[in-house]
N, C-alpha and C positions, 0 to 999 in steps of 0.2 A: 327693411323688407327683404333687400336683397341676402341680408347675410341670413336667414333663414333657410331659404331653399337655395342656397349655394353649398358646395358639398367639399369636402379637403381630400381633392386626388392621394396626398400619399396615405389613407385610410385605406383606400381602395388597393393597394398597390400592398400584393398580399405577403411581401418579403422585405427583409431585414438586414443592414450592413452589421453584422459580427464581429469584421476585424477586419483595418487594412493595413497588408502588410507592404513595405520598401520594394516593388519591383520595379527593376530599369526597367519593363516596359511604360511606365507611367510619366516615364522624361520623354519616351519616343510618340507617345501618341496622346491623342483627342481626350484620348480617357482615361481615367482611373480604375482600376482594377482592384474591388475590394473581394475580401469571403461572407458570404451572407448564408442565409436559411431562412426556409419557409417559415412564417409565424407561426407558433402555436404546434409547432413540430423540431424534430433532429433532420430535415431533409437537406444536406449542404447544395448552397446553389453558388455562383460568381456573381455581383454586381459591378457592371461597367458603369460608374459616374459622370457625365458631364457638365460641366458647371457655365452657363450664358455669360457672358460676359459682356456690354456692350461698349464697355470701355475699353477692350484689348482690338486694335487695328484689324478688320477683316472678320469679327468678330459674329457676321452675318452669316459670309462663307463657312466659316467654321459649325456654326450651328445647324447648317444644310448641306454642311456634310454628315453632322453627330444622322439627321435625321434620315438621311438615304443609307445610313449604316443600319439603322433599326427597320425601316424598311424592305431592303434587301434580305436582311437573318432572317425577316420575319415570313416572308415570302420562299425561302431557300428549304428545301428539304431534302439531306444528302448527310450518310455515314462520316462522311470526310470534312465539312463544316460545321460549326459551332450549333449548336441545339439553342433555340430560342424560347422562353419563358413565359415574359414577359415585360412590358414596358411601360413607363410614366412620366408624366411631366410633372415634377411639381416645382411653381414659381421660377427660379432660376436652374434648376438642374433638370436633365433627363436619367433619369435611371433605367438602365437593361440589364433584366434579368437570366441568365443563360446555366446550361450545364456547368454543374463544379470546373475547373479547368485551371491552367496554372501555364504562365507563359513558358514558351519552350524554352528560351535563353535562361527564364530560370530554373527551371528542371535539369539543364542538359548542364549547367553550375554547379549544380547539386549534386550531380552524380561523381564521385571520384574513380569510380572503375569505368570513367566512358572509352576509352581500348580494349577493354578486356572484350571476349568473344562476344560474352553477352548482351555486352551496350551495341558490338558493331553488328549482331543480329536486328538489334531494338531498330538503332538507327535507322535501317535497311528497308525494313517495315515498315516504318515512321514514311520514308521517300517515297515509296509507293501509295502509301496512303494521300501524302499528299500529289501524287499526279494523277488517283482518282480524283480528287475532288475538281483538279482543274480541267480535269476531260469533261467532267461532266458540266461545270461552269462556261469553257467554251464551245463544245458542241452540242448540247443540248439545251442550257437554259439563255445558250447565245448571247454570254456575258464575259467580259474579262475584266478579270482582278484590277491589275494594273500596278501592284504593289505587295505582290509576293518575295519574303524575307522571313530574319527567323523571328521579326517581331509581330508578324501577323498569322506566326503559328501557336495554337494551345494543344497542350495535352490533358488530356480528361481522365478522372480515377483511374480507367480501363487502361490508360496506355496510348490509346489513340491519338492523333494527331491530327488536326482540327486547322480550317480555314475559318481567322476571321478580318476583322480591320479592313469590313466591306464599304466605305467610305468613297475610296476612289473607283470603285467599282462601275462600269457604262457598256454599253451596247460594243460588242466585236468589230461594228460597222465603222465606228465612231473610233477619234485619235483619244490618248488618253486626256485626262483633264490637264490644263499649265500650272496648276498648283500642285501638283506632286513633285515632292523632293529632290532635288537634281541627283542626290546619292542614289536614288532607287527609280529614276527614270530611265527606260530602256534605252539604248540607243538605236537610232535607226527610226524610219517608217514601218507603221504595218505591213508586214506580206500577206498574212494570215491569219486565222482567225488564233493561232496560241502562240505565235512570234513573241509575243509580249510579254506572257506570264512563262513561254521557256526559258526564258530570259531570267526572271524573278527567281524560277526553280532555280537555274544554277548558280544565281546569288545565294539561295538558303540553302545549298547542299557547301558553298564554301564558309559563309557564316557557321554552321553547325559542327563543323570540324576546324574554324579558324578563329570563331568568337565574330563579333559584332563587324562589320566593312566600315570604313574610315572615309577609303576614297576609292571612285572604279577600278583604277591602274591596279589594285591588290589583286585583283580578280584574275590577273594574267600571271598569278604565282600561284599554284595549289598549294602549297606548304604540305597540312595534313591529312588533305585527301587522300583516301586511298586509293591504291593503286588501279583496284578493278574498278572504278570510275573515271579514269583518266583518260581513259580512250573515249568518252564521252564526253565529260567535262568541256574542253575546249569548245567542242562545237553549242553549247550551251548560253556560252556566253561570247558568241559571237556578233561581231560588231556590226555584221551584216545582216536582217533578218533573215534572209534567203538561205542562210548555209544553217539557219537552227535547226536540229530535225524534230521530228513528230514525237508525240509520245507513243507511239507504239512501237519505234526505232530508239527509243532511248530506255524503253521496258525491254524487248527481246534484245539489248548490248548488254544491259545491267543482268539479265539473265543466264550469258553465252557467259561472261566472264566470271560466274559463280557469285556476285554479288547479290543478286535475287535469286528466291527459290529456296533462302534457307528454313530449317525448320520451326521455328519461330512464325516467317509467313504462313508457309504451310498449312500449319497449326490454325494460325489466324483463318485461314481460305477454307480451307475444311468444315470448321466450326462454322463460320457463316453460310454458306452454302452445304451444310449436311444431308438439307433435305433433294439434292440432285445426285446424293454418290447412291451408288448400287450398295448391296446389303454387305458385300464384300471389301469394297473400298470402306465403309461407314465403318465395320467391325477392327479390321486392318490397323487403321487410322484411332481407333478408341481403345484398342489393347498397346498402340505403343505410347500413348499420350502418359501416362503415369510417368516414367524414365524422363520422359521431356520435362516436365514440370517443374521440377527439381534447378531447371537452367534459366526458366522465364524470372522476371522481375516482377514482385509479390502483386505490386499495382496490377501487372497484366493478369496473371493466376487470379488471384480474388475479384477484380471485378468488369472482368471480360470469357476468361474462361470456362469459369463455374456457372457464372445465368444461363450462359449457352448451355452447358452439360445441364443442369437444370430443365431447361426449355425443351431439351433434346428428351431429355429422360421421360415429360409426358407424350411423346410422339413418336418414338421408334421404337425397335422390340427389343435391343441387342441394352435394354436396362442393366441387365447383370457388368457387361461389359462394361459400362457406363460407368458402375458406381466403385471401382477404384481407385477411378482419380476425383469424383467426388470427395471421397471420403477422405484423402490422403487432403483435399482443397479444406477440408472442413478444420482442419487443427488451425485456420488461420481466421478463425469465426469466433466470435464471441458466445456467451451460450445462448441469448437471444435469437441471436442469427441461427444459430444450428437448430434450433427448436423450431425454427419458422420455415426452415428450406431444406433443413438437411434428414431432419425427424418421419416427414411423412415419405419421404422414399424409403427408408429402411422399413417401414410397418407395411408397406407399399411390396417392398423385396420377400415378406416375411411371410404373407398372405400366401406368395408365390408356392406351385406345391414341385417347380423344376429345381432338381438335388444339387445341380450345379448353381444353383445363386442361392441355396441352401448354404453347401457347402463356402461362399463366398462370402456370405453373412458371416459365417462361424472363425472364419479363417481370419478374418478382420474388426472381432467384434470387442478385441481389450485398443482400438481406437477408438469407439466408442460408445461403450458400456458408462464409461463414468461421468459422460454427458448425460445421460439417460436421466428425466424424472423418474421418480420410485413410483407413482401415483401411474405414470405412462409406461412403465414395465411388466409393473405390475398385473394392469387391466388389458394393454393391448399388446406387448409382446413377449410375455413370459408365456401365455397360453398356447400361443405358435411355437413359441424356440422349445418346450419341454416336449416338445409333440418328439422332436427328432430323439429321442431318448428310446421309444418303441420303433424307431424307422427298421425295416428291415437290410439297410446298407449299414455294415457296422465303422466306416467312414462316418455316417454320418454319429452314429452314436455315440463313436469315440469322442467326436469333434465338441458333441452337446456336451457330454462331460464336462469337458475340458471347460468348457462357455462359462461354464458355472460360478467357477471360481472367481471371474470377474463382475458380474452382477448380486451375488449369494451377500451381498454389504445389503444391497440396497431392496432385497425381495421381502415383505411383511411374510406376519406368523403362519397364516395356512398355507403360501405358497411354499418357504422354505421348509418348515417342521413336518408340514404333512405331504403337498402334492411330491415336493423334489425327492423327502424320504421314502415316499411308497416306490420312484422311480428306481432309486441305489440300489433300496432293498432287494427291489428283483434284476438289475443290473449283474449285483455281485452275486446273485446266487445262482441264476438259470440263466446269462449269458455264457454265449459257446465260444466267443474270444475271447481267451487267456487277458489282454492287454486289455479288454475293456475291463474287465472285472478286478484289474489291477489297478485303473488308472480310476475306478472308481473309488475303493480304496484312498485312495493318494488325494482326489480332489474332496473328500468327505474330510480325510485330516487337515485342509488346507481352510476349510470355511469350518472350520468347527467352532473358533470364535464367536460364527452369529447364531449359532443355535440354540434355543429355549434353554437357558442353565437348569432348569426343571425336567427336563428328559435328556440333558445334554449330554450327561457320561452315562446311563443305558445304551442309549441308542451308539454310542462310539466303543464302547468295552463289547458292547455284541456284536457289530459290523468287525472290529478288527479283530476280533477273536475268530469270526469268521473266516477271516481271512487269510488266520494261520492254518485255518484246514484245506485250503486250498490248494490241490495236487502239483497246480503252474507254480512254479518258485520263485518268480517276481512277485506275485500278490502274494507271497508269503512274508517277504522281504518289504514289503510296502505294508501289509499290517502291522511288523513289529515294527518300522519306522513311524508309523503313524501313533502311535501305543508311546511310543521314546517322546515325541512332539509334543504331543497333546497331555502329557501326565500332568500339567496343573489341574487341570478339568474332574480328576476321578477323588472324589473321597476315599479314607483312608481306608474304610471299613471296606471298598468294594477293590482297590486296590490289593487288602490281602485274600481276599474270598474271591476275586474274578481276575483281575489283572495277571496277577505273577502266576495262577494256577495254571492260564492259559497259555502265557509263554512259558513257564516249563514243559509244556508238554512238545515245544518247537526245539528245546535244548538236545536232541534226539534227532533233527532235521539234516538230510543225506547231505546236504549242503553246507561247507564248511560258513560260506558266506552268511548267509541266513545263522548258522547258531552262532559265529562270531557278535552278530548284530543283537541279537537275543540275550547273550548274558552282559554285554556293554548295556543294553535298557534294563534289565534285572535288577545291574547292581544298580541304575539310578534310582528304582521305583525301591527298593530293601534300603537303599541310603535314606531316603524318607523316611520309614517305618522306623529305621536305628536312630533317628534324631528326635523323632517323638519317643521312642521307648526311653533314651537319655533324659527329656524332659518333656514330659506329659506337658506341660502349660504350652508347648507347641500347637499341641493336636487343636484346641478350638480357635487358634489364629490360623491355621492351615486350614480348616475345614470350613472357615468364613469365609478366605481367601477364594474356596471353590465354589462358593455358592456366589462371592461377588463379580467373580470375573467374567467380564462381557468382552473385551478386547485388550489382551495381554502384551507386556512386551514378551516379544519369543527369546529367551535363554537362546547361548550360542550351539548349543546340537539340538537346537529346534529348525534350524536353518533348513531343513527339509517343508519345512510347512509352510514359508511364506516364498516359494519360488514358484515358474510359472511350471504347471502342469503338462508333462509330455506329449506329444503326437504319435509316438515310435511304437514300432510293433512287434513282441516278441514270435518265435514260433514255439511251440512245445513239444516237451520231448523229455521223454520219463528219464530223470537222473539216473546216473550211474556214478559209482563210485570213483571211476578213474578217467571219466569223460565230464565235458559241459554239460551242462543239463539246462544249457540254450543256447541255441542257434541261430546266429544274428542275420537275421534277412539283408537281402542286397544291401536295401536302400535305407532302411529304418526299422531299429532297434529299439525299445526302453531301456534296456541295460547294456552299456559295451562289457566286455570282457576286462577291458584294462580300467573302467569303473567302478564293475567290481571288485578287483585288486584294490584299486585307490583307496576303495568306501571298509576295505576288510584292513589298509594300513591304518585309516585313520580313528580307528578303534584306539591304537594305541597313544593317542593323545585324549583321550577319555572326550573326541567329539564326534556326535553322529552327523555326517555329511549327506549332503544331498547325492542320493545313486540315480538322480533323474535328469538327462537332459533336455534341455528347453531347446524350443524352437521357432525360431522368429517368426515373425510375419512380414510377409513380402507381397504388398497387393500389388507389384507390377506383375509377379509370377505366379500368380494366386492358380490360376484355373491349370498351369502345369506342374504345380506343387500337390493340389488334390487329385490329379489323375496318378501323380508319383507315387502319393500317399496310398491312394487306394489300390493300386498295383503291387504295393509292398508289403500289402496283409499276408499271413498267410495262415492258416487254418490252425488256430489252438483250440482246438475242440478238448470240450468233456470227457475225461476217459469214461469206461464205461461204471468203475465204480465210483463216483462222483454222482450222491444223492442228490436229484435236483430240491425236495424238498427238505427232505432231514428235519422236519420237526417247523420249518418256519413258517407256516401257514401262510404264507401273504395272501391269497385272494382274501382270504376271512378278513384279515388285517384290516386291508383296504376300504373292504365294506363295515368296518365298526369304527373308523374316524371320525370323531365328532358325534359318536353315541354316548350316552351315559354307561358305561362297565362296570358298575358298582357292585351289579349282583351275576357278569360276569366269571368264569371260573381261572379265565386266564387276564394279565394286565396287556391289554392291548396297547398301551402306549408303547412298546416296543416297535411299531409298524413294519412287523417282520423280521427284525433283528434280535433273534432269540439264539440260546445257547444251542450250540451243536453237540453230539457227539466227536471227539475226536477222531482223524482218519489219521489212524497209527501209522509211521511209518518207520518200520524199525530192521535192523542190518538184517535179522534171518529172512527175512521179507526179501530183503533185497538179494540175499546170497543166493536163494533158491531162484530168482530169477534169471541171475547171473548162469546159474548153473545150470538152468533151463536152456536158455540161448546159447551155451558152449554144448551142449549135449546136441543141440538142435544143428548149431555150424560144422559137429564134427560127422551127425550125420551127411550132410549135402556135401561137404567132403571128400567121404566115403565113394557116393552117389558119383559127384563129378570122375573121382579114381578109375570106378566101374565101367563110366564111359566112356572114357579118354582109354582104359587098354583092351574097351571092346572094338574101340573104332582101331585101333590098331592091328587088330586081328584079322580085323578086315580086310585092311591097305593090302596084308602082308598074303592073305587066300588071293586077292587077284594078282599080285604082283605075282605070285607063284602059276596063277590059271593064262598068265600073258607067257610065262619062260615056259610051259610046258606046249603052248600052239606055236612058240617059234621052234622048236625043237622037231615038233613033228612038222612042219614045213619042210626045214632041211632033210630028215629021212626020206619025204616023197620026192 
């Protein structure tokens, strides 16, 4: 009867040992220290094992202290002590369940760099953490340890450093128990309510830099403590309780001598406490956190500093701020993890309509673009990010451009073929920045790959043919490179009827660069046409080739199309035959000067080179990189004959996608990207201007001449009306 309604406690008991591993903490104490996890889940937790024994001498004691251990945790609630679970008897063992954690002796084993700056930041931390925990265990919960060392410290995922081996643990009032270990009993009577665990601290600050204590006498050698602890240390571990001092006297020494305080704590302090700093402190403190990160130990970054930025991010306003050391923390997530914490911040960022977490999104977004679901881009942040493409900051339009290129893999058919294309299309045509209508150009050759092989070489043979009319002579230079890249993509027949007609007409181009660039892609596209002319049975393995290709290897002077798309901003300025015909802004250019030289030497290796330089991304500097950026525009406007339409109807365009055209007079599948008229530009053109502007300089000239020896005439009537009154002075 009874075994009916009797029940099997470890049923109940809702975790699982996984694996135990060899730690010397399990020769020093009560327990066994396995890794376990919650059933039925991935949650890693630690199980302490205790095993009854009633055949090991004392074996009663023993058990009543396993019990005053699980008691105590269980009762304790403090940052700086072991996090409590849960617990169970079953038959001869007690099991406790507690936070992941890993004893310190064998962490601080583990580490081979523990001198290096880093560990002795770590360390530093670690010390403080643990004389919180015994502030709070002796003055407030009016309890002492009684057996602080480094066996009864853990560290948990985060880093943290953790009191447990709450066993000996009794009232302040009270001596300690006479079964504590003669190695780790203090000396001396109580004076105080923390005489006894200051004591313990200075045993595990020499344990921690000396390895395990043997026998007390070690303790009056420091060996490898450091220095800036030495002026403390002694009184620590003094034989007197009366001469130990306080922990507020052993924080503000550790202080004074640069051993606390470092950035690392800091960091720690700040993050826990964010919500008491002013807007100023919080912001301060969150723009340098990136640069730090880079020095913390991964354990603490991953899972101590990102929950907090997390936690932080739904609760203060300074979110932009926030998310560059999010993002920079996210490369160390799996993509689980980033879909679950890191995902709804950005679509959270994106919502945002202030241009500065705009621009911070954009500035940072080939970290993670390629995390990104297609299904999650598609529906909820491709709708936001195309938006910046009509913004009226051309910052930001450049920036979306550029965006492009690293999500254009993963966007379906209507957003790439139609919504992105109706965007270029009027990008490259009735944008008044020179660089954006270049760099749109440049990022259309770069994702041509994913486009519809069914409208894939229209819509490219007409955007860069546009491009060659383009008055700015970097988007002239980026259509024929883009033309040079992309030539598998064009059948033969539009190759001789659209292709080479249109760059002929660039072989005429004021710009020596630009035509150099021009008969180098000529001869590659006529090299084709002369190899099918040689043997016709080419043409239909060539022309399959164009309709099967969906993602190419890029040939070696294709090398312009799979690099990352420029930031840089040209000025404009109407060529001249014996000047630049660009003028490189302070701070950022798309073409250097000695780029173009390069990209006009490397002609003669029959490769066309990339003339674009990339520009990295630095989310420590992110928010003084976009103010640089955006201060370094400078006005490439439209001349004034620069058709903004010329034949390309986009509005109509736009509105007949996804109509039926059948009966149609024109093939709307173009989405704006229709043939132009060419804008001629040819030497008499040029000479009469030339010729204009010397007639125009020799007037003003003239002009300056005029006034310069009328003002002289002048000087010389008064200098003559001053000698004629001294004159007649003297005769009166």
């Amino acid at each position: 009867m009874w075994t009916i309604f009797s029940r099997d406690s470890s049923k109940d008991f809702p975790y699982e040992i996984s694996e135990s591993p060899r730690y010397g903490f399990n020769e020093k104490s009560l327990w066994k220290l396995n890794k376990g996890k919650k059933k039925n889940t991935t949650q890693e937790v630690s199980i302490f094992e205790f095993l009854i024994n009633d055949d090991i001498p004392g074996s009663e004691t023993r058990s009543a202290l396993a019990k005053s251990a699980v008691k105590h945790l269980k009762t304790l609630k403090h940052p700086n002590i072991l996090s409590f679970l849960e617990s169970s008897e079953v038959k001869t063992i007690i099991y406790l369940s507690t936070e992941y954690v890993e004893p310190l002796q064998s962490f601080i084993s583990s580490q081979n760099n523990l001198h290096t700056d880093i560990m002795k930041q770590y360390i530093a931390w670690g010390i403080s953490n643990i004389i919180e925990g015994l502030k709070f265990l002796n003055f407030e919960a009016k309890l002492c340890h009684n057996k602080v060392n480094i066996w009864s410290v853990f560290v948990n995922k985060a880093g943290q450093w953790k009191l447990g081996e709450l066993e000996y643990m009794n009232s302040v009032d009270n001596s300690p128990p006479s079964y504590v270990s003669d190695l780790y009993r203090a000396p001396g009577h109580r004076q105080s309510p923390f005489s006894i665990d200051m004591w313990g601290l200075g045993v595990l600050i020499w344990e921690v830099f000396n390895g395990p204590l043997t026998n007390q006498s070690a303790l009056k050698i420091p060996k490898k403590i450091p220095k800036e602890i030495l002026t403390i240390y002694p009184k620590l571990v003094a034989l007197d309780p009366m001469n130990r001092p306080s922990y507020d006297i052993v924080t503000s020494t550790l202080r004074e001598q640069g051993y606390f305080g470092n950035d690392l704590e800091k960091t720690m302090t700040s993050l826990s406490q964010y919500h008491i700093l002013d807007d100023f402190q919080r912001t301060a403190f969150l723009e340098k956190l990136p640069s730090l990160l880079e020095t913390y130990p991964k354990n603490i970054a991953l899972y101590n500093v990102l929950p907090s930025l997390l936690e932080m991010f739904n609760y203060v306003k300074e979110q932009k701020v926030i998310f560059p050391s999010m993002i920079k923390l996210s490369t160390m997530l799996d993509d689980q993890e980033f879909e679950e914490k890191i995902v709804p911040c950005i679509i959270k960022l994106y919502e945002s309509n202030d241009r500065a977490t705009r621009l911070l999104l954009l500035n940072t977004i080939e970290l993670y673009a390629s995390r990104l679901k297609a299904d999650l881009l598609n529906t909820n942040i491709f709708p936001l990010l195309v938006s910046g493409l009509a913004d009226a900051s051309p910052t930001i339009r450049e920036l979306t451009v550029r965006s492009m290129v690293y999500i254009s893999s993963k966007l379906n058919y209507n957003n790439l073929n139609v919504e992105l294309m109706r965007h270029f299309a009027r990008l490259q045509m009735k944008d008044d920045q020179g660089s954006i209508r270049t760099n749109t150009t440049v990022c259309l050759g770069k994702i041509a790959q994913y486009l519809d092989p069914k409208n894939r070489s229209k819509i490219l043979s007409s955007a860069f043919s546009r491009a060659l009319k383009d008055p700015f002579q970097p988007s002239r230079m980026a259509g024929v490179s883009a033309f040079s890249a992309t030539q598998q993509y064009y059948p033969l027949i539009e190759v001789s009827t659209r292709v080479l007609p249109a760059l002929c007409q660039v072989t005429l181009d004021p710009e020596k660069a630009v035509r150099d660039i021009t008969f180098q892609t000529i001869k590659g596209f006529l090299g084709k046409l002369e190899n099918v002319s040689e043997d016709a049975r080419l043409k239909e393995k060539m022309e399959e080739e164009v309709a099967n290709t969906t993602s190419p290897a890029m040939p070696t002077w294709a090398g312009w199309a799979v690099t990352t798309v420029t930031s840089k901003f040209y000025s404009s300025k109407i060529p001249q035959k014996d000047e630049k015909s660009v003028e490189l802004s302070k701070n950022n250019s798309n073409i250097s000067n000695c780029e173009q030289q390069a990209y006009s030497n490397s002609l003669k290796d029959n490769v066309v080179k990339n003339v674009y330089e990339e520009k990295p991304v630095n989310s420590i500097n992110i928010f003084q990189d976009s103010l640089n950026h955006k201060n370094s525009i400078e006005d490439s406007t439209l001349p004034n004959d620069w058709d903004d339409n010329s034949g390309w109807n986009v509005g109509d365009d736009w509105e007949s996608i996804g109509v039926d055209t059948s009966n149609s007079l024109k093939d709307k599948s173009d989405f704006g990207w229709e043939d132009q008229e060419p804008i001629l530009l040819d030497d008499s053109d040029e000479l009469a201007k030339k010729a204009e502007a010397e007639l125009l300089k020799e007037e003003m000239r003239k002009k300056r001449e005029e006034r310069k020896q009328e003002r002289i005439k002048q000087l010389e009537s008064k200098r003559s009306s001053k000698q004629s009154l001294k004159l007649g002075g003297k005769r009166l």
